[in-house]
PDBQT receptor file of N, H, CA, C and O in Angstrom, charges set to zero:
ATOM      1  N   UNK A   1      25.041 -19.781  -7.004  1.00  0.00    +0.000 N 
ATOM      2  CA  UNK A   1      23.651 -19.501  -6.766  1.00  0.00    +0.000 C 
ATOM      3  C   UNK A   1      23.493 -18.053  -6.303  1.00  0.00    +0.000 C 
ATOM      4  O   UNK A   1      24.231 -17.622  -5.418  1.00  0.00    +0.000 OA
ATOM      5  N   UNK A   2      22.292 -17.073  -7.030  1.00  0.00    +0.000 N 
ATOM      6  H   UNK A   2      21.693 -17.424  -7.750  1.00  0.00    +0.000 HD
ATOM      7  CA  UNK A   2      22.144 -15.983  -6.810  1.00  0.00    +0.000 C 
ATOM      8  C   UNK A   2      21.169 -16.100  -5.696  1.00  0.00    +0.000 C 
ATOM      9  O   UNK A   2      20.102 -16.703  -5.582  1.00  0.00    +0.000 OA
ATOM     10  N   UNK A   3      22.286 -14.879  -4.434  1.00  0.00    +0.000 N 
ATOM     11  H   UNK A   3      23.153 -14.390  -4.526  1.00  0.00    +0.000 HD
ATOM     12  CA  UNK A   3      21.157 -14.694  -3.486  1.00  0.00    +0.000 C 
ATOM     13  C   UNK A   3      19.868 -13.739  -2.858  1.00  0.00    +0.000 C 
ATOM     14  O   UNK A   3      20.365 -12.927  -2.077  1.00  0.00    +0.000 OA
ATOM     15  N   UNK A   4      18.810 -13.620  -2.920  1.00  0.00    +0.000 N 
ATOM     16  H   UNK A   4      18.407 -14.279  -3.555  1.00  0.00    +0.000 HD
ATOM     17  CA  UNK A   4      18.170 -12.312  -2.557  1.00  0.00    +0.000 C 
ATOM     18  C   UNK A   4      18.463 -11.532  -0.804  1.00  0.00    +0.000 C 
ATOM     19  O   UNK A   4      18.436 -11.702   0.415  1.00  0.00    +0.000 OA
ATOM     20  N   UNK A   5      18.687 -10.780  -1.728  1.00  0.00    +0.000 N 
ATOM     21  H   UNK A   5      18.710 -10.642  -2.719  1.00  0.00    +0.000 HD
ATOM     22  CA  UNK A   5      18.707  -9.686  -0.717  1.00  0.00    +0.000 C 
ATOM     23  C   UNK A   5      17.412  -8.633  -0.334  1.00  0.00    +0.000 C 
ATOM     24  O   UNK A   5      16.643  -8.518  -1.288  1.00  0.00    +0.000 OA
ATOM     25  N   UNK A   6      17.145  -8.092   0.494  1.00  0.00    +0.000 N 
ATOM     26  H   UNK A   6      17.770  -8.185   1.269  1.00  0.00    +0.000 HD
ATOM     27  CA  UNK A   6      16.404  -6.983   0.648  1.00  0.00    +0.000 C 
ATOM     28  C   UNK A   6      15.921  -6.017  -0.578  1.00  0.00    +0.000 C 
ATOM     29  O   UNK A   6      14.755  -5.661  -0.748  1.00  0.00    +0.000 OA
ATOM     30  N   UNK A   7      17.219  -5.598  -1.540  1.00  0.00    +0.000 N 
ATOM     31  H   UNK A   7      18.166  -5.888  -1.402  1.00  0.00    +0.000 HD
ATOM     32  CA  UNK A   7      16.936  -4.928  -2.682  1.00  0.00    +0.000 C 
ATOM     33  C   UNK A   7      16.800  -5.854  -4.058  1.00  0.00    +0.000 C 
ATOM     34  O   UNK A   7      16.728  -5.349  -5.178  1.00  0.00    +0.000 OA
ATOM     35  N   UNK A   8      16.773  -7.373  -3.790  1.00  0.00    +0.000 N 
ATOM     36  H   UNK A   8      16.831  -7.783  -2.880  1.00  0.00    +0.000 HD
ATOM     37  CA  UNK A   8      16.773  -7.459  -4.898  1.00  0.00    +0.000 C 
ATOM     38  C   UNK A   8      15.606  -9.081  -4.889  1.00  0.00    +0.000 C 
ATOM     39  O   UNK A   8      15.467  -9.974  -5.725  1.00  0.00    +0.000 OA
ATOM     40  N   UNK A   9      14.994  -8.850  -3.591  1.00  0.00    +0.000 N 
ATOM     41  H   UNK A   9      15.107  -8.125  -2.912  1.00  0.00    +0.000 HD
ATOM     42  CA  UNK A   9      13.462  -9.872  -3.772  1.00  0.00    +0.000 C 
ATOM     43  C   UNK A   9      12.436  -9.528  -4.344  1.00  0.00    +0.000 C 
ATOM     44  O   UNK A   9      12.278  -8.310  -4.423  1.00  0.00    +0.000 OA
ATOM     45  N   UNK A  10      11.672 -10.161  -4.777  1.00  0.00    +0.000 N 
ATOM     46  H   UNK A  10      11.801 -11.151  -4.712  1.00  0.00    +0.000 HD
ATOM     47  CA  UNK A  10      10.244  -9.998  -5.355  1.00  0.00    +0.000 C 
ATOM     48  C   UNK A  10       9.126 -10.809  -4.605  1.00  0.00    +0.000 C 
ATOM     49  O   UNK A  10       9.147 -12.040  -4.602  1.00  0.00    +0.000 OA
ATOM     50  N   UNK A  11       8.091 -10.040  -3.930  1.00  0.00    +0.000 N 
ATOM     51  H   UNK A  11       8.074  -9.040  -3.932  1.00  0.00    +0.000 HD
ATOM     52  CA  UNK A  11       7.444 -10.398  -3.456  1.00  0.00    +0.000 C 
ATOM     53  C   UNK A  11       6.533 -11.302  -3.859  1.00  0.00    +0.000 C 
ATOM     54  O   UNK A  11       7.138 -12.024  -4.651  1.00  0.00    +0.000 OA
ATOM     55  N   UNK A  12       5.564 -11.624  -3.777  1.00  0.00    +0.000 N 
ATOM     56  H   UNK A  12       5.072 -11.037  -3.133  1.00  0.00    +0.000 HD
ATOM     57  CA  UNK A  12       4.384 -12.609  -4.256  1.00  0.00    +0.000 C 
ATOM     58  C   UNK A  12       3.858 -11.511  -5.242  1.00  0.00    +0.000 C 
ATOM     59  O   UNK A  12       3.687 -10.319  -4.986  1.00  0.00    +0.000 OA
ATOM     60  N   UNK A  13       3.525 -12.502  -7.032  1.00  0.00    +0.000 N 
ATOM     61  H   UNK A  13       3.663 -13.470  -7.240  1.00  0.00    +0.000 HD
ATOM     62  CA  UNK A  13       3.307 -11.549  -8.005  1.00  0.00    +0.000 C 
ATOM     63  C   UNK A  13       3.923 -10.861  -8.382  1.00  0.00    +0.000 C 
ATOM     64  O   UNK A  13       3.327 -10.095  -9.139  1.00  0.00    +0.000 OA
ATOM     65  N   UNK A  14       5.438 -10.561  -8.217  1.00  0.00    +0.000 N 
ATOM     66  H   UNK A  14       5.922 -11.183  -7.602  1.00  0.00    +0.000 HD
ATOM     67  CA  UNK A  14       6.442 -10.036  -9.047  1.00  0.00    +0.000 C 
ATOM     68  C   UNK A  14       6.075  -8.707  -8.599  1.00  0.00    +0.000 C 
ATOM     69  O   UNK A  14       5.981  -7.805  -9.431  1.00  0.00    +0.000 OA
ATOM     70  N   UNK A  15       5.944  -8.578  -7.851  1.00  0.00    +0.000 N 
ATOM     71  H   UNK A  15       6.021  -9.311  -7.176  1.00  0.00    +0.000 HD
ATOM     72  CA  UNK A  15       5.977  -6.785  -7.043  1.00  0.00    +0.000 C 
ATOM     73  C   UNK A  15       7.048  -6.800  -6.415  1.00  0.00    +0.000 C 
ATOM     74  O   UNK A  15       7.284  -7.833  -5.788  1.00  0.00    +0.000 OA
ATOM     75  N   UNK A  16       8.166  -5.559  -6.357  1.00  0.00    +0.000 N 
ATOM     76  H   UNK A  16       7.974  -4.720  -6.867  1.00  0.00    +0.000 HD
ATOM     77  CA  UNK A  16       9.421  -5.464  -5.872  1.00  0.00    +0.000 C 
ATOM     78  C   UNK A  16       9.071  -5.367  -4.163  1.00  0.00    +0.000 C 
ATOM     79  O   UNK A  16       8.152  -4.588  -3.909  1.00  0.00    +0.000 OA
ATOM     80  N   UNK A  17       9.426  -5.766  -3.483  1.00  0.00    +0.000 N 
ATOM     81  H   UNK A  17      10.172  -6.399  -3.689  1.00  0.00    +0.000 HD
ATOM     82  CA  UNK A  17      10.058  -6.214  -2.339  1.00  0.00    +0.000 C 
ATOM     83  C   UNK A  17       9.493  -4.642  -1.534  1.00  0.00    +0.000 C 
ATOM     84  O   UNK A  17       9.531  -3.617  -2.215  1.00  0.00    +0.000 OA
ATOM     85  N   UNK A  18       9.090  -4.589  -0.371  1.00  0.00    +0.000 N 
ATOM     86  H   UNK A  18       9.059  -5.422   0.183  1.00  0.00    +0.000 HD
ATOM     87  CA  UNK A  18       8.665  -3.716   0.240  1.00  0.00    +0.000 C 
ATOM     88  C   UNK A  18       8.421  -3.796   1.870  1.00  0.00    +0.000 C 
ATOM     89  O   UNK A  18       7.663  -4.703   2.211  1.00  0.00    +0.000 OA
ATOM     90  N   UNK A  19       8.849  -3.141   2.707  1.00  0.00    +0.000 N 
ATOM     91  H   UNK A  19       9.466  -2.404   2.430  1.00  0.00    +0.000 HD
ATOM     92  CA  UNK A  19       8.645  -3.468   4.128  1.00  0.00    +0.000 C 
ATOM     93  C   UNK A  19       7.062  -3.459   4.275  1.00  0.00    +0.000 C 
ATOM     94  O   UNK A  19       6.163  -3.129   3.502  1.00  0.00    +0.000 OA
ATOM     95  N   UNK A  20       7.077  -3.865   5.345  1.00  0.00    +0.000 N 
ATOM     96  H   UNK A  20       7.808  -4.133   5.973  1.00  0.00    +0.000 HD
ATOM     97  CA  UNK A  20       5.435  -3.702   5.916  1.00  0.00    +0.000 C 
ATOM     98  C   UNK A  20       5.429  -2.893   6.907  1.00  0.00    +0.000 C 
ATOM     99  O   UNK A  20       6.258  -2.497   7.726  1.00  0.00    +0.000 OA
ATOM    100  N   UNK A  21       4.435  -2.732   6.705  1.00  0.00    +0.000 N 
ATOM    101  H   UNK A  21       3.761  -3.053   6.040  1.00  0.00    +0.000 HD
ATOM    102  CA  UNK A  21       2.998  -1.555   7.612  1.00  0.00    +0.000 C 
ATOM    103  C   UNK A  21       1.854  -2.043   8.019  1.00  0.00    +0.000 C 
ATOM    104  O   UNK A  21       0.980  -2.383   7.222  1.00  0.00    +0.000 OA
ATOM    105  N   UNK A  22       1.698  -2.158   9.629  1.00  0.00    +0.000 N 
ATOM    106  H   UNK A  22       2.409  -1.882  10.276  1.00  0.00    +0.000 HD
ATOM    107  CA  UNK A  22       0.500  -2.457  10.233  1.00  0.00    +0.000 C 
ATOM    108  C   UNK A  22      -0.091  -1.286  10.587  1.00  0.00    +0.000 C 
ATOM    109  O   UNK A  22       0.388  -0.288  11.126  1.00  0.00    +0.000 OA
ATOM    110  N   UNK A  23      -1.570  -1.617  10.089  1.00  0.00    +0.000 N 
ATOM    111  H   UNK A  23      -1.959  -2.428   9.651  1.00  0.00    +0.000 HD
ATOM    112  CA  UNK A  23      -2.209  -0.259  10.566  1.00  0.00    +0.000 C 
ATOM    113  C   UNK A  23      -3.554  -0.871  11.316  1.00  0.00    +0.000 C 
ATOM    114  O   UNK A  23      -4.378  -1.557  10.711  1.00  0.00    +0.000 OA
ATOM    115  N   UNK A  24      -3.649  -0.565  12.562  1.00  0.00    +0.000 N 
ATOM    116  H   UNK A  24      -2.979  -0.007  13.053  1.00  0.00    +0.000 HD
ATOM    117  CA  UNK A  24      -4.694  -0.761  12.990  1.00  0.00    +0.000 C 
ATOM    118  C   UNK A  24      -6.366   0.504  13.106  1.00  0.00    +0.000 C 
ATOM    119  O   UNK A  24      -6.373   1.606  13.655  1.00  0.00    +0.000 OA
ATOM    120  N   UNK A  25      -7.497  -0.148  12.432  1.00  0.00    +0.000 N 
ATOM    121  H   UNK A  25      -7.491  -1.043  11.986  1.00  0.00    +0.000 HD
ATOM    122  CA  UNK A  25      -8.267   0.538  12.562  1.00  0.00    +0.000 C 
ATOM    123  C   UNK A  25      -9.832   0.086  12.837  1.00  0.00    +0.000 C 
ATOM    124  O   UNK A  25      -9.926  -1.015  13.380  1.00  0.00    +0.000 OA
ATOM    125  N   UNK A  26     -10.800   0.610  12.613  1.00  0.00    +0.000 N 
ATOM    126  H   UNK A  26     -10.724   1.505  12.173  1.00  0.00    +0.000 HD
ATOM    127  CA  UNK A  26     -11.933  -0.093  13.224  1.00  0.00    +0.000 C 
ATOM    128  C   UNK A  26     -12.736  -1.150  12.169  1.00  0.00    +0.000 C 
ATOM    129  O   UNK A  26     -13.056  -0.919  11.004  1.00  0.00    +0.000 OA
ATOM    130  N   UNK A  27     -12.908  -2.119  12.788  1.00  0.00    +0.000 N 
ATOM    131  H   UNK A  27     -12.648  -2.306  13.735  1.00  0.00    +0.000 HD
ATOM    132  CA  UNK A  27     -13.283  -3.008  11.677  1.00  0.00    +0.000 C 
ATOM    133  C   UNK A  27     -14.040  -2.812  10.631  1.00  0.00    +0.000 C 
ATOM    134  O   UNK A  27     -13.839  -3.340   9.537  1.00  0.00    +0.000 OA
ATOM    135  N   UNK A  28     -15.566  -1.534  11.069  1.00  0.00    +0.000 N 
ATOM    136  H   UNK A  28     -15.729  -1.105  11.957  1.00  0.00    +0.000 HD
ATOM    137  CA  UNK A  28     -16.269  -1.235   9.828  1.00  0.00    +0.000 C 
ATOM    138  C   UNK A  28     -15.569  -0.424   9.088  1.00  0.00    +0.000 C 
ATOM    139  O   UNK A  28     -15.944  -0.454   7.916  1.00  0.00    +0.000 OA
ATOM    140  N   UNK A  29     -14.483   0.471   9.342  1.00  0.00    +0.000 N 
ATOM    141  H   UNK A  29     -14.178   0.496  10.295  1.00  0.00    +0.000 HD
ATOM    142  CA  UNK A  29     -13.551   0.666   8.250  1.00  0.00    +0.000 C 
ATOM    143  C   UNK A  29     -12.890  -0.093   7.410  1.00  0.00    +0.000 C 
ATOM    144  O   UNK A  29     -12.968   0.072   6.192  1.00  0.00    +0.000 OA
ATOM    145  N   UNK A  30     -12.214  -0.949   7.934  1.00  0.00    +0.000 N 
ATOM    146  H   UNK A  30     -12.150  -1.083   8.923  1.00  0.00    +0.000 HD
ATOM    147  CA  UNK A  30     -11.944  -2.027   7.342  1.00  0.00    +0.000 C 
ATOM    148  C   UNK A  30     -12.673  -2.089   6.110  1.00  0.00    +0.000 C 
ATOM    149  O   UNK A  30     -12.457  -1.635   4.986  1.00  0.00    +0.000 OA
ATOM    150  N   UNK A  31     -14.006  -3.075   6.845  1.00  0.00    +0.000 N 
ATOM    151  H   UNK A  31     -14.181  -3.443   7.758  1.00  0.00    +0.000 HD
ATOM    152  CA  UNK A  31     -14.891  -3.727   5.634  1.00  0.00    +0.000 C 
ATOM    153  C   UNK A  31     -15.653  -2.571   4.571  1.00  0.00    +0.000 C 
ATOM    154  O   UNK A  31     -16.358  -2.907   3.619  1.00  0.00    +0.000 OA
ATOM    155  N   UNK A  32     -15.332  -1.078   4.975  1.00  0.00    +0.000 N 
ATOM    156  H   UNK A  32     -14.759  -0.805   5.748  1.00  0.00    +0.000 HD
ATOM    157  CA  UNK A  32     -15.696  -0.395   3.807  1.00  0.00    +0.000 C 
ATOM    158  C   UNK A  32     -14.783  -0.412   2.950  1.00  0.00    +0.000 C 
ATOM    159  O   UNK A  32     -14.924  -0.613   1.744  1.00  0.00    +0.000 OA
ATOM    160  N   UNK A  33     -13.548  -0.148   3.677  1.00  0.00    +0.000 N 
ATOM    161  H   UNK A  33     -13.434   0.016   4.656  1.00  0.00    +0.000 HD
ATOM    162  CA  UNK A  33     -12.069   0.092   2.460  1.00  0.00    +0.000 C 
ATOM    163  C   UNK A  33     -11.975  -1.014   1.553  1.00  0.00    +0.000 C 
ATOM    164  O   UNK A  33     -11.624  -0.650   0.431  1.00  0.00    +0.000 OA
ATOM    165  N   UNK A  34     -12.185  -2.317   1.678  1.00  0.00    +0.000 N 
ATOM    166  H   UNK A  34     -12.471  -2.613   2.590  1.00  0.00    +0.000 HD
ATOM    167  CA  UNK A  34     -11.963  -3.576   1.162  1.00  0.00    +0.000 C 
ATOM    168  C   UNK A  34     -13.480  -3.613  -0.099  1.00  0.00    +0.000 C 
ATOM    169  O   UNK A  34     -13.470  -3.815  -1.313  1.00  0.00    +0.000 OA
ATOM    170  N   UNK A  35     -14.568  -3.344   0.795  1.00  0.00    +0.000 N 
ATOM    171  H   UNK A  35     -14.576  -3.180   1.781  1.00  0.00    +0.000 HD
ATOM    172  CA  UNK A  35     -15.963  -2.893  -0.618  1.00  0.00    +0.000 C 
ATOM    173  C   UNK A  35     -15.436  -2.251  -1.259  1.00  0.00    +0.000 C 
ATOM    174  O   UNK A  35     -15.181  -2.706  -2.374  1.00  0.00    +0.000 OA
ATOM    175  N   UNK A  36     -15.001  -0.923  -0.950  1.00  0.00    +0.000 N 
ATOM    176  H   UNK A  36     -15.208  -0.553  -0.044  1.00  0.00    +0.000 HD
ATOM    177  CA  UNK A  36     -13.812   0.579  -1.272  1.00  0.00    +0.000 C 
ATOM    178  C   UNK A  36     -13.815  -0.090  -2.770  1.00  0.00    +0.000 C 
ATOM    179  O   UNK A  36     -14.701  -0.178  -3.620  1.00  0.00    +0.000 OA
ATOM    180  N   UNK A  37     -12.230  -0.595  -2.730  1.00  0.00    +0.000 N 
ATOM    181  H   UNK A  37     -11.510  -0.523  -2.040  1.00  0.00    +0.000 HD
ATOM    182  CA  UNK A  37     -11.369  -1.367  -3.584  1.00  0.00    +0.000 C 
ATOM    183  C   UNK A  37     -12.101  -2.378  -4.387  1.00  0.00    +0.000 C 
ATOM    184  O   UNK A  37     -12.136  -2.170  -5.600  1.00  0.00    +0.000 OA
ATOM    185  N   UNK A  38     -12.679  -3.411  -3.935  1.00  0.00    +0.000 N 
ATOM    186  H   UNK A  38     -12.651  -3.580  -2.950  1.00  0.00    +0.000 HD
ATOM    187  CA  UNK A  38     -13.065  -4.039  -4.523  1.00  0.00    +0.000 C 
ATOM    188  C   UNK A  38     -14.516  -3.562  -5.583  1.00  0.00    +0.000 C 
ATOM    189  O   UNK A  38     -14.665  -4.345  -6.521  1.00  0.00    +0.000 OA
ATOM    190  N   UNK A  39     -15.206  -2.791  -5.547  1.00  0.00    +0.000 N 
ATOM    191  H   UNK A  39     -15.085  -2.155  -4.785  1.00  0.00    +0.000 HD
ATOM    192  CA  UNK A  39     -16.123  -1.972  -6.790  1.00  0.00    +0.000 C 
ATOM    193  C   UNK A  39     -15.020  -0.941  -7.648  1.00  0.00    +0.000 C 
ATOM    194  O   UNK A  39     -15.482  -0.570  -8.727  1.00  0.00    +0.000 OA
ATOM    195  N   UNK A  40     -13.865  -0.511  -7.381  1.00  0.00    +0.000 N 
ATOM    196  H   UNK A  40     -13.490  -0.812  -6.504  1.00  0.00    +0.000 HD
ATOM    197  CA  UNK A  40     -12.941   0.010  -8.071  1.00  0.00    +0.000 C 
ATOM    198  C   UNK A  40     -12.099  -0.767  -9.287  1.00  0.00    +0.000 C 
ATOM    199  O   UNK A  40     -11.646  -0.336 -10.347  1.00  0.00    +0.000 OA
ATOM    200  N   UNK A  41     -12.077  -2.501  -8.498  1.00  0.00    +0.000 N 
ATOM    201  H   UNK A  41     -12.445  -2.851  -7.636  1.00  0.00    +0.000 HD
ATOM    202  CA  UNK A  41     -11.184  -3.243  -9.018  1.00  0.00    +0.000 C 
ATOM    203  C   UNK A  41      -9.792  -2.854  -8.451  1.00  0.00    +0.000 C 
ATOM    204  O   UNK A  41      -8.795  -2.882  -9.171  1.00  0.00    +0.000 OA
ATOM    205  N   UNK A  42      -9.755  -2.557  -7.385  1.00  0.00    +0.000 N 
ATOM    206  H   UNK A  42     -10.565  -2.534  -6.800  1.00  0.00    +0.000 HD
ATOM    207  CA  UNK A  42      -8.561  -2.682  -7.433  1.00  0.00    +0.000 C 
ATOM    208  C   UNK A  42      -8.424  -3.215  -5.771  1.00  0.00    +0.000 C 
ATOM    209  O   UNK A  42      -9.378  -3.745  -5.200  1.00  0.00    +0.000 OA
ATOM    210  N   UNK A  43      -6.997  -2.969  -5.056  1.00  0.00    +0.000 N 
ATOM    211  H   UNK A  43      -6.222  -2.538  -5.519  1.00  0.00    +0.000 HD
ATOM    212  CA  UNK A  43      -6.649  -3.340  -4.302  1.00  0.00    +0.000 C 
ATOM    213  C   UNK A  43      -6.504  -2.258  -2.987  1.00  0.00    +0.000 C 
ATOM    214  O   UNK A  43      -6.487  -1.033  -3.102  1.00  0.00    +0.000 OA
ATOM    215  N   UNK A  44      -6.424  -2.882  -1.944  1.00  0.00    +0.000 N 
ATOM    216  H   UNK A  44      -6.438  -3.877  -1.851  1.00  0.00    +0.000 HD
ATOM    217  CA  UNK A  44      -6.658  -1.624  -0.421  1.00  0.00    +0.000 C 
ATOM    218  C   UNK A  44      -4.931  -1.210  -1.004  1.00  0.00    +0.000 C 
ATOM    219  O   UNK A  44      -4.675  -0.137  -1.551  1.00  0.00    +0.000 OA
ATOM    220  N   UNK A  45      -3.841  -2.356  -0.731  1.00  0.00    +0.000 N 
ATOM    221  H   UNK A  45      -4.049  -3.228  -0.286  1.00  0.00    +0.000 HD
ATOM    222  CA  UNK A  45      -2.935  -1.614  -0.955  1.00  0.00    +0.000 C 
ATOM    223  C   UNK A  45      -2.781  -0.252  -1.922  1.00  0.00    +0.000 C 
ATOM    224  O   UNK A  45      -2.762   0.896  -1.479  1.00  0.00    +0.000 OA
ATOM    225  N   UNK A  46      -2.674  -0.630  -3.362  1.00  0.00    +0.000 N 
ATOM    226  H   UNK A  46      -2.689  -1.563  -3.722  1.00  0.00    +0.000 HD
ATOM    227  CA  UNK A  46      -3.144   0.510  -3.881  1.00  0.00    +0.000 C 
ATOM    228  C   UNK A  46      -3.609   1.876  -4.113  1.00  0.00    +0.000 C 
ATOM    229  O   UNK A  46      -3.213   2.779  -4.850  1.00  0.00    +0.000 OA
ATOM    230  N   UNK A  47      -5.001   1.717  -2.885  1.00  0.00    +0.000 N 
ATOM    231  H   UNK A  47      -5.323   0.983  -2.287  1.00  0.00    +0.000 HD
ATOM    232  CA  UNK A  47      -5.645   2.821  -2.347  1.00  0.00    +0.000 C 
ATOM    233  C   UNK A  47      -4.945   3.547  -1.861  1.00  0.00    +0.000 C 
ATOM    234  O   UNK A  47      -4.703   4.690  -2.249  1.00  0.00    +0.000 OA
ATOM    235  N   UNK A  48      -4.336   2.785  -0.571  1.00  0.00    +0.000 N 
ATOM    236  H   UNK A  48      -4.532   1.857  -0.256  1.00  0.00    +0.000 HD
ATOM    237  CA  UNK A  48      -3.588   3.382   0.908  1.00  0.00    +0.000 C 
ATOM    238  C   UNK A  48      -2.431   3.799   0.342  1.00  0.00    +0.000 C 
ATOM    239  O   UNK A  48      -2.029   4.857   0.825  1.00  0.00    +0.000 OA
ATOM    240  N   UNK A  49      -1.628   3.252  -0.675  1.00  0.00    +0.000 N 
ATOM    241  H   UNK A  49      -1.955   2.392  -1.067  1.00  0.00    +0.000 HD
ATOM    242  CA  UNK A  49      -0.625   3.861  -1.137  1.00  0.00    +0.000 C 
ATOM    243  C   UNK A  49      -0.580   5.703  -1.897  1.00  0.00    +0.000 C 
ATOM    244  O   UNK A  49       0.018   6.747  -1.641  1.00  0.00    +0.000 OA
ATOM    245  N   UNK A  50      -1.434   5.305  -2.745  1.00  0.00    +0.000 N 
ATOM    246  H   UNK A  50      -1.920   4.456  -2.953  1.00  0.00    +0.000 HD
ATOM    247  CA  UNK A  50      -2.132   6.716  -3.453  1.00  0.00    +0.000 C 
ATOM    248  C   UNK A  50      -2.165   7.622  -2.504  1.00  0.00    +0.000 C 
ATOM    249  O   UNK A  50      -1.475   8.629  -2.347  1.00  0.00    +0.000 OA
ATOM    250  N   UNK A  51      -3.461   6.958  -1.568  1.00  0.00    +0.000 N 
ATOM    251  H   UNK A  51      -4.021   6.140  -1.695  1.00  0.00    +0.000 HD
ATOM    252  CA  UNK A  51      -3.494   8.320  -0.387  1.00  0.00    +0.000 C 
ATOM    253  C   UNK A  51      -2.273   8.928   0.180  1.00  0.00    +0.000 C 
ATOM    254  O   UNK A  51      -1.981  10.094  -0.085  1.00  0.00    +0.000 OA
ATOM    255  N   UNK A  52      -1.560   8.198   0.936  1.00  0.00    +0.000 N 
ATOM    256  H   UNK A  52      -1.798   7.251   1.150  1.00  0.00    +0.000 HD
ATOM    257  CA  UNK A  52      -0.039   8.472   1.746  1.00  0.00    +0.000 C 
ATOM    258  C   UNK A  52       0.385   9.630   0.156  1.00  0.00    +0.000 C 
ATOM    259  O   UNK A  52       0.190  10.846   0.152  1.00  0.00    +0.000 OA
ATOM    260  N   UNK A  53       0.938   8.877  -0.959  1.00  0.00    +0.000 N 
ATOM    261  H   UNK A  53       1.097   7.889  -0.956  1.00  0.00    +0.000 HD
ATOM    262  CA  UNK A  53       1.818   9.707  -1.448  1.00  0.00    +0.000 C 
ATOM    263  C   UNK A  53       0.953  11.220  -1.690  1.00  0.00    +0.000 C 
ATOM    264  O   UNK A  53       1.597  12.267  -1.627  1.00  0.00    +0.000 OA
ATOM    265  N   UNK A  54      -0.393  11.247  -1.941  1.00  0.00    +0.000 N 
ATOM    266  H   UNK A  54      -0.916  10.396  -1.992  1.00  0.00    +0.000 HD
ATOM    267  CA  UNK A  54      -0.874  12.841  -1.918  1.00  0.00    +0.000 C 
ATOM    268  C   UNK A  54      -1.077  13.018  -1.147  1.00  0.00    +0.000 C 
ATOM    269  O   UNK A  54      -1.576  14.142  -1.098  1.00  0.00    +0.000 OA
ATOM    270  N   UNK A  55      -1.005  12.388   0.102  1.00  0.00    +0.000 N 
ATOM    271  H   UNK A  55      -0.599  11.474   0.062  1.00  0.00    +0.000 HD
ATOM    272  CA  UNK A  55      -1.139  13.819   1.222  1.00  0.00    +0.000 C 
ATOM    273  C   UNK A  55       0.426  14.244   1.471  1.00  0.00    +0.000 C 
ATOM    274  O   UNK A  55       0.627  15.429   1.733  1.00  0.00    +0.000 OA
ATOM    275  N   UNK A  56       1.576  13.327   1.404  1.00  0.00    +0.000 N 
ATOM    276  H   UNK A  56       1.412  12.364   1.191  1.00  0.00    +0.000 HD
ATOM    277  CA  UNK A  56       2.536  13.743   1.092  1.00  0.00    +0.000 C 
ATOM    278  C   UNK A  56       3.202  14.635   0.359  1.00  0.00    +0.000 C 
ATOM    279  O   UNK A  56       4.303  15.136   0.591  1.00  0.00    +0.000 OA
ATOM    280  N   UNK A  57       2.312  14.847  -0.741  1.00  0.00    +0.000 N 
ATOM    281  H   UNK A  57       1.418  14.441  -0.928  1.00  0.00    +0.000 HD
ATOM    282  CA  UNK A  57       2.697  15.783  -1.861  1.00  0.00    +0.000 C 
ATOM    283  C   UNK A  57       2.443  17.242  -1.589  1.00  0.00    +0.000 C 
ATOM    284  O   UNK A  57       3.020  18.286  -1.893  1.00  0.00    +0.000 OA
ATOM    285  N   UNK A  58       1.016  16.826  -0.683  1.00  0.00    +0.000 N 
ATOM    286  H   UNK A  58       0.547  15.978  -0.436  1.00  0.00    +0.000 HD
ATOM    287  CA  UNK A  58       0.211  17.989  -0.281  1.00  0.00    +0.000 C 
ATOM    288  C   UNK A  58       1.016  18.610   0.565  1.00  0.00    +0.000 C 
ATOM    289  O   UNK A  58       1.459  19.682   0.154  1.00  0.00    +0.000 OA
ATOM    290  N   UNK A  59       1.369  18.240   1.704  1.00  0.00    +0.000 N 
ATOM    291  H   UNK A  59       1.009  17.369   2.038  1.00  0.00    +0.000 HD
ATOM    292  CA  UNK A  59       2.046  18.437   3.143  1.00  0.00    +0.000 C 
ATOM    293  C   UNK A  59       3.304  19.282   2.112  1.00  0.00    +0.000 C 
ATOM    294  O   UNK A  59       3.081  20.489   2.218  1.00  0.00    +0.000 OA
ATOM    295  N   UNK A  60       4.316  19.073   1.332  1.00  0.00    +0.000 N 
ATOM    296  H   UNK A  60       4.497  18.094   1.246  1.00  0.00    +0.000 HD
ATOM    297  CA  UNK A  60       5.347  19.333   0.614  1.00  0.00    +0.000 C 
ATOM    298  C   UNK A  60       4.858  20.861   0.135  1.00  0.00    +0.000 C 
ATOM    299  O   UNK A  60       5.374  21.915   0.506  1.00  0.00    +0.000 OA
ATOM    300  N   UNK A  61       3.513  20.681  -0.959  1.00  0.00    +0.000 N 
ATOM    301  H   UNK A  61       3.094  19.825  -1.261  1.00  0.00    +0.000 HD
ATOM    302  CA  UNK A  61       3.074  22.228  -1.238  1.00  0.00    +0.000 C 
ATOM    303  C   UNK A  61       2.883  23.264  -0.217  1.00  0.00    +0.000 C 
ATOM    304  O   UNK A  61       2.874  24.480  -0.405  1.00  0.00    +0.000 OA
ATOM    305  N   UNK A  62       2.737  22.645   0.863  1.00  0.00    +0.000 N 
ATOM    306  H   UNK A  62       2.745  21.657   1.016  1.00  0.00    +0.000 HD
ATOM    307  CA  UNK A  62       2.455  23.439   2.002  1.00  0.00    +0.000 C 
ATOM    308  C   UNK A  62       3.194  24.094   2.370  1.00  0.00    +0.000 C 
ATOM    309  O   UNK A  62       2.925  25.268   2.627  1.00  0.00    +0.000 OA
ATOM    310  N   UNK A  63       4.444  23.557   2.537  1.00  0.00    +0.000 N 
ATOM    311  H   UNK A  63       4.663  22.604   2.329  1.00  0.00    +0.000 HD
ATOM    312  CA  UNK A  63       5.604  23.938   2.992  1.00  0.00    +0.000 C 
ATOM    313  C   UNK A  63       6.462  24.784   2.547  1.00  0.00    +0.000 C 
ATOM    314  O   UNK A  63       7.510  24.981   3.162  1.00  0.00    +0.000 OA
TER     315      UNK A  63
């Protein structure tokens, strides 16, 4: 029997395996980010991901 490991689970929906991140913020943020996403079709994860990697990218040009 094959066992999962860390690198080799799949989360719910066949998305590769990923730690978590709690982010706490104010609830009407919240419920905009979630309207946000949802008139986009898409998902907060998604969003929040996008953002992180360009400001990341950004922070990098900077440098």
């Amino acid at each position: 029997m094959k066992v999962k490991t860390d690198n080799t689970a799949q989360g719910r929906g066949g998305r590769s395996f990923a730690r978590k991140l709690t982010v706490e913020m104010p609830a009407e943020t919240l419920t905009a980010l979630k309207i946000h996403a949802a008139q986009r079709q898409t998902t907060v994860r998604q969003i929040v991901t996008r953002l992180v990697a360009a400001e990341i990218e950004k922070t990098g040009e900077q440098g």
